[in-house]
C-alpha positions as a LaTeX table, in Angstrom:
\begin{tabular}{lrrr}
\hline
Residue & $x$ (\AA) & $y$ (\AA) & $z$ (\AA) \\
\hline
Unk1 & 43.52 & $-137.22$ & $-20.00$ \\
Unk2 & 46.17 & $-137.27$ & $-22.69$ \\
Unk3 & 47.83 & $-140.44$ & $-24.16$ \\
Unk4 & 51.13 & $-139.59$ & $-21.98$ \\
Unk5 & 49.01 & $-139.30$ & $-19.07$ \\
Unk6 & 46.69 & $-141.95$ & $-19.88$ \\
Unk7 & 50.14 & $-144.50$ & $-20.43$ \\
Unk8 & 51.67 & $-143.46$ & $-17.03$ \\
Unk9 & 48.74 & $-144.19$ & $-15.09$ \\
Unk10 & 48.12 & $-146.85$ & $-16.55$ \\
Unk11 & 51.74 & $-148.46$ & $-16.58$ \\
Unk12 & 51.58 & $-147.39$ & $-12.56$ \\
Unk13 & 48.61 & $-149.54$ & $-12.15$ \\
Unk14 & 45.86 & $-146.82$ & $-11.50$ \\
Unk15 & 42.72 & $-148.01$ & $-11.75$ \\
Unk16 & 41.17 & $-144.98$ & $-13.65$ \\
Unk17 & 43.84 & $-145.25$ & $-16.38$ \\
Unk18 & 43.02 & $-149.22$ & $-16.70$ \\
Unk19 & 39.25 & $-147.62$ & $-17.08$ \\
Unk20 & 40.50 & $-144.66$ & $-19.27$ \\
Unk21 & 41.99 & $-147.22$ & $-21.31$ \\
Unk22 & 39.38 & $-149.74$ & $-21.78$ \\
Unk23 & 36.83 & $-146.53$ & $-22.74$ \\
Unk24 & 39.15 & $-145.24$ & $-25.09$ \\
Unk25 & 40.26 & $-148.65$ & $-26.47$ \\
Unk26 & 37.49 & $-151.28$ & $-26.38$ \\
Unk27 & 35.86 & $-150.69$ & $-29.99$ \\
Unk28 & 39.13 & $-150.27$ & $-31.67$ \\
Unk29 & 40.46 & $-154.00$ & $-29.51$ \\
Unk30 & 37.30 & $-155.24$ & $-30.72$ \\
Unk31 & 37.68 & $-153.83$ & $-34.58$ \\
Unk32 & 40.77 & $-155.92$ & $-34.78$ \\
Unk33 & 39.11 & $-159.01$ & $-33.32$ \\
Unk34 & 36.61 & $-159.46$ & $-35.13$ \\
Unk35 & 38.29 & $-158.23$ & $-38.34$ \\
Unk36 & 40.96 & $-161.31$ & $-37.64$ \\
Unk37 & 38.06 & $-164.01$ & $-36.24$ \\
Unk38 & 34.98 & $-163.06$ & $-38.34$ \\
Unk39 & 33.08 & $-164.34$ & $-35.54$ \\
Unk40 & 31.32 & $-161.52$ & $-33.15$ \\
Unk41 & 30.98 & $-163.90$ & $-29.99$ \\
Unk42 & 34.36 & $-164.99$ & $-30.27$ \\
Unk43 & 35.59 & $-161.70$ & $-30.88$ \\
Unk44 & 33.96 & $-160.71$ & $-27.60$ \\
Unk45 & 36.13 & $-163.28$ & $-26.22$ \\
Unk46 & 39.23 & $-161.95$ & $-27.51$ \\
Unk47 & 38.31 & $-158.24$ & $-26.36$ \\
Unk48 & 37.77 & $-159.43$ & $-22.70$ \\
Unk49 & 40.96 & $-161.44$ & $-22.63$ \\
Unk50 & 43.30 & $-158.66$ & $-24.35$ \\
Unk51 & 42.32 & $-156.19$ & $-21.52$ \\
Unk52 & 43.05 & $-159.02$ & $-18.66$ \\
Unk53 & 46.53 & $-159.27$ & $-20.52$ \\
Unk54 & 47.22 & $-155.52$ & $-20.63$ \\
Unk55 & 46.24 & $-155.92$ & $-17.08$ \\
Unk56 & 48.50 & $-158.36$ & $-15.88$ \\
Unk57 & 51.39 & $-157.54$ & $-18.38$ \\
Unk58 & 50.94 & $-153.41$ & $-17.13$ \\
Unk59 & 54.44 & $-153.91$ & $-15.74$ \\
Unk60 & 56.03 & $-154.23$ & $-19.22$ \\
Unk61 & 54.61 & $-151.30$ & $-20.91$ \\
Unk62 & 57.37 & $-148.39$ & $-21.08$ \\
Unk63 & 55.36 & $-145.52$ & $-21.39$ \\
Unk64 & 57.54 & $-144.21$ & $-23.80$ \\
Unk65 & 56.14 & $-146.27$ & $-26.61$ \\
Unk66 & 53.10 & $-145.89$ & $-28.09$ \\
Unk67 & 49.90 & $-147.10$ & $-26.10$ \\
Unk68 & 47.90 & $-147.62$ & $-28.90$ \\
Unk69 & 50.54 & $-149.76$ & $-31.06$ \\
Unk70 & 51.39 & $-151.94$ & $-27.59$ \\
Unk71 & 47.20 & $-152.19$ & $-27.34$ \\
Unk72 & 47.08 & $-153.37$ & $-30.49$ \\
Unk73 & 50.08 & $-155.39$ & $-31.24$ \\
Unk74 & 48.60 & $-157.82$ & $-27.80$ \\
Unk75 & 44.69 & $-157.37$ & $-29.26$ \\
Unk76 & 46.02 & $-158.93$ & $-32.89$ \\
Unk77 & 48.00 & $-161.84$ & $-30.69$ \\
Unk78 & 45.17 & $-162.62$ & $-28.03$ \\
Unk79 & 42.78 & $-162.84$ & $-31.44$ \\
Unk80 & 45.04 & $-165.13$ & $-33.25$ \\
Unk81 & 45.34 & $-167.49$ & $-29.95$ \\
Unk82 & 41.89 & $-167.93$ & $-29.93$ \\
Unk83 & 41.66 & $-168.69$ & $-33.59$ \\
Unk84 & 44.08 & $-171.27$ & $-32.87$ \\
Unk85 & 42.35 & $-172.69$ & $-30.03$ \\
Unk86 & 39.23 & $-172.64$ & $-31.67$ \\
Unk87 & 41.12 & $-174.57$ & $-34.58$ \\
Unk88 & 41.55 & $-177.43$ & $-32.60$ \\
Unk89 & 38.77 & $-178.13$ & $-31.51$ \\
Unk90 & 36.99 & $-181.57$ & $-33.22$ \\
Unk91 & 34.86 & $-180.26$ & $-36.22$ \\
Unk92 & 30.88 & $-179.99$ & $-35.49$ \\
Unk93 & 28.03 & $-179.15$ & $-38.03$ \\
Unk94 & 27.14 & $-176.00$ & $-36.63$ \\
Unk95 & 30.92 & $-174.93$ & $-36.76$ \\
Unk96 & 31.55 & $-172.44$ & $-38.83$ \\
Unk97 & 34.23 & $-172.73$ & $-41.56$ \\
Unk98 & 37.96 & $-171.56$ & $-41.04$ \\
Unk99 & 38.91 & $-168.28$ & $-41.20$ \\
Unk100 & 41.89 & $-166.65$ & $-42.44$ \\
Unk101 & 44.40 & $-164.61$ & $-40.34$ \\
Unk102 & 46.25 & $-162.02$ & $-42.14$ \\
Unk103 & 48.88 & $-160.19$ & $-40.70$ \\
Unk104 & 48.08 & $-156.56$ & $-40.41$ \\
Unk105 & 50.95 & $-153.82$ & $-40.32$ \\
Unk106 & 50.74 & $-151.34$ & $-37.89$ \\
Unk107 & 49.35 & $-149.03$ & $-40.71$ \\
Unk108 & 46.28 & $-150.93$ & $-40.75$ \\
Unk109 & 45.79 & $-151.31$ & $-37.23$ \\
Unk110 & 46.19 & $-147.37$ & $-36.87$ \\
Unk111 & 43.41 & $-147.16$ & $-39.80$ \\
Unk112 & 41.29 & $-149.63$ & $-38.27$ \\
Unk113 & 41.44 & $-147.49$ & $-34.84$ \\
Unk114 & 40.48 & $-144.43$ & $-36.57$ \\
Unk115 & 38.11 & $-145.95$ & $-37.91$ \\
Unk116 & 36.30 & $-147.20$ & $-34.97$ \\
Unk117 & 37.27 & $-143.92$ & $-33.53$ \\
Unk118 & 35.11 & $-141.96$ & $-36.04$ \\
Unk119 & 31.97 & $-144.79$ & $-35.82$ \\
Unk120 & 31.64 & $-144.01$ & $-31.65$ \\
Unk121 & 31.66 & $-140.20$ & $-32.45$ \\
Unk122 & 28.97 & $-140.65$ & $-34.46$ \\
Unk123 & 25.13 & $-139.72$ & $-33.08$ \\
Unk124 & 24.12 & $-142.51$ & $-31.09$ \\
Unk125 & 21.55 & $-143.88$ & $-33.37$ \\
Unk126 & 23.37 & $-143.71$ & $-36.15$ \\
Unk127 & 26.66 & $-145.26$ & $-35.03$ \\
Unk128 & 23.85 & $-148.53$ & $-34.10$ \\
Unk129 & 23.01 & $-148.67$ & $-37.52$ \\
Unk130 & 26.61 & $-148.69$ & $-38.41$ \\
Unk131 & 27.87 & $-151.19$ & $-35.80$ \\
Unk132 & 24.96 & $-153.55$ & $-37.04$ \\
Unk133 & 25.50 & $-153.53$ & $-40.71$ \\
Unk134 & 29.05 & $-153.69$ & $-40.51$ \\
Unk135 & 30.23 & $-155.69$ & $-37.47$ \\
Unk136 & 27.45 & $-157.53$ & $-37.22$ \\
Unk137 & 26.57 & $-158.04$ & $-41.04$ \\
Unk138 & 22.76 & $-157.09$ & $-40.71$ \\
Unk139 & 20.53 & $-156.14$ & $-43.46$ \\
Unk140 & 18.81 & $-152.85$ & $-43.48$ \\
Unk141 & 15.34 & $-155.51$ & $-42.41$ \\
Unk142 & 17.23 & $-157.14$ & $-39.86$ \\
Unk143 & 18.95 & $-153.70$ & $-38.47$ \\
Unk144 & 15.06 & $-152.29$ & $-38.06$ \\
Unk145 & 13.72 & $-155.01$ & $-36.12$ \\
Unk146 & 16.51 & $-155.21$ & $-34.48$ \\
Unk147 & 16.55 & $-151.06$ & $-32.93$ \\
Unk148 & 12.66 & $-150.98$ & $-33.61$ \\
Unk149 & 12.30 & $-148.59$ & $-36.42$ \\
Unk150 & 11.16 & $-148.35$ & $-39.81$ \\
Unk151 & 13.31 & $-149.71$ & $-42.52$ \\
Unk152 & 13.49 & $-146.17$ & $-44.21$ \\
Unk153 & 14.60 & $-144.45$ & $-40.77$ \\
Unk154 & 17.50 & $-147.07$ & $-40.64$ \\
Unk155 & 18.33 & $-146.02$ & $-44.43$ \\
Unk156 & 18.38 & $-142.33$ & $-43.54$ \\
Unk157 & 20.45 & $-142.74$ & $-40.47$ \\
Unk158 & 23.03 & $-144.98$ & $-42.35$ \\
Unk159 & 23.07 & $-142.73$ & $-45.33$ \\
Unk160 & 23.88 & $-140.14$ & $-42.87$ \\
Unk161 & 25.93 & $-142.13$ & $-40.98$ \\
Unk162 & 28.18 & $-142.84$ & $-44.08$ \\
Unk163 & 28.44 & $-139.10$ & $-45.66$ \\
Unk164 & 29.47 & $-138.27$ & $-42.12$ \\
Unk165 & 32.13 & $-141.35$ & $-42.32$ \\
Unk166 & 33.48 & $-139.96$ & $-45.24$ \\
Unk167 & 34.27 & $-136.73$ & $-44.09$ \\
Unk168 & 35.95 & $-136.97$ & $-40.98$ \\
Unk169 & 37.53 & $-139.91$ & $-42.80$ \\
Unk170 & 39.25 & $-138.71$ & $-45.86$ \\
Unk171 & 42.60 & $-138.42$ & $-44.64$ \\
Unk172 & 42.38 & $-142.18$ & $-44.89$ \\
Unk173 & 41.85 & $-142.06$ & $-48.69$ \\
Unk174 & 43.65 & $-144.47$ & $-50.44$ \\
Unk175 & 45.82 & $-143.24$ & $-53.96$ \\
Unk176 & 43.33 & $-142.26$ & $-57.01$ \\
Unk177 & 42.37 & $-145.47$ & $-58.33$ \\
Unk178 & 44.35 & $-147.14$ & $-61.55$ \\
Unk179 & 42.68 & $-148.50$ & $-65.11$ \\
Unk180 & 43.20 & $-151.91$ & $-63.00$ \\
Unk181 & 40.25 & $-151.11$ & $-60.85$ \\
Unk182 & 37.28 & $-152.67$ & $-62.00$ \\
Unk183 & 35.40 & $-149.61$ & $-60.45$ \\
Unk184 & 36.77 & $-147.06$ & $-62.71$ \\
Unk185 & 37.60 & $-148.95$ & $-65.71$ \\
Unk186 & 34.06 & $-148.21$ & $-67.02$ \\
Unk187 & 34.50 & $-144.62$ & $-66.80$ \\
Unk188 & 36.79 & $-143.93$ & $-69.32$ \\
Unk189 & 35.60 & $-142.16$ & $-72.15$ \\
\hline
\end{tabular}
């Protein structure tokens, strides 16, 4: 189903383009959640109650604007409202500390998405290993118990997982870097 399609049915309330939409759209809604919370569970959270908002709010959408930038535009608002609830809550030991919200342009957002878009195309076991280390902040130790497999096979796979990244990725690449960047300045001869 294309995006057009995909919109329409969904504006009209059809359940398969709520589904399409939630297949299509969960990792991405969950990228920007957990990017804004830092906080897996609560990003969760934020997922499920984004996709009960497109829901109700279906009426709304004009399918002549852009799915993904509506999607995301309610994802970043849903995960700042939860911040803020979370905020108010009285202070415990176990909480953990605050968490910045930064405003990301729709730029970002569309990044983020592809993104996320290339991780779920990846092999199966090697978009684990990348969901773990990177959304989930695992260690190559942790990421092996974790899936059950050696600490070298997690290695391979994410070394794999990465050159893979960085191909279907490279539109994304930023300017060449300046004598600024701390990366580079050493390699001036």
């Amino acid at each position: 189903m294309d995006d057009t399609t995909l919109a329409g049915r969904f504006a009209e309330g059809h359940e398969d383009g709520f589904t399409a939409v939630y297949t299509a759209y969960r990792g991405p809604v969950f990228g920007v959640a957990v990017n804004l919370l830092a906080n897996p569970g609560l990003a969760e959270e934020a997922t499920q109650q984004t996709f009960i908002g497109l829901w109700r709010n279906r009426a709304r959408y004009d399918p002549q604007r852009s799915l993904a930038a509506w999607i995301f535009g309610i994802a970043r608002k849903t995960a700042i409202d939860v911040y803020r609830r979370e905020r108010r809550q009285p202070a415990t030991v176990d909480q953990e500390p605050e968490i910045a919200v930064e405003a990301f342009s729709a730029e970002r957002l569309w990044e983020v998405w592809e993104v996320r878009r290339a991780v779920e195309q990846l092999p199966p076991e090697e978009s684990a290993v990348v969901r773990l280390s990177h959304y989930y902040q695992m260690t190559h130790s942790e990421i092996a118990t974790s899936l059950g497999v050696p600490v070298g096979t997690v290695k391979s796979r994410s070394h794999r997982a990465h050159r893979r990244l960085a191909e279907s990725l490279g539109h994304l690449h930023e300017a060449p870097a300046t004598r600024d960047d701390p990366v580079t300045a050493g390699d001036e001869s």
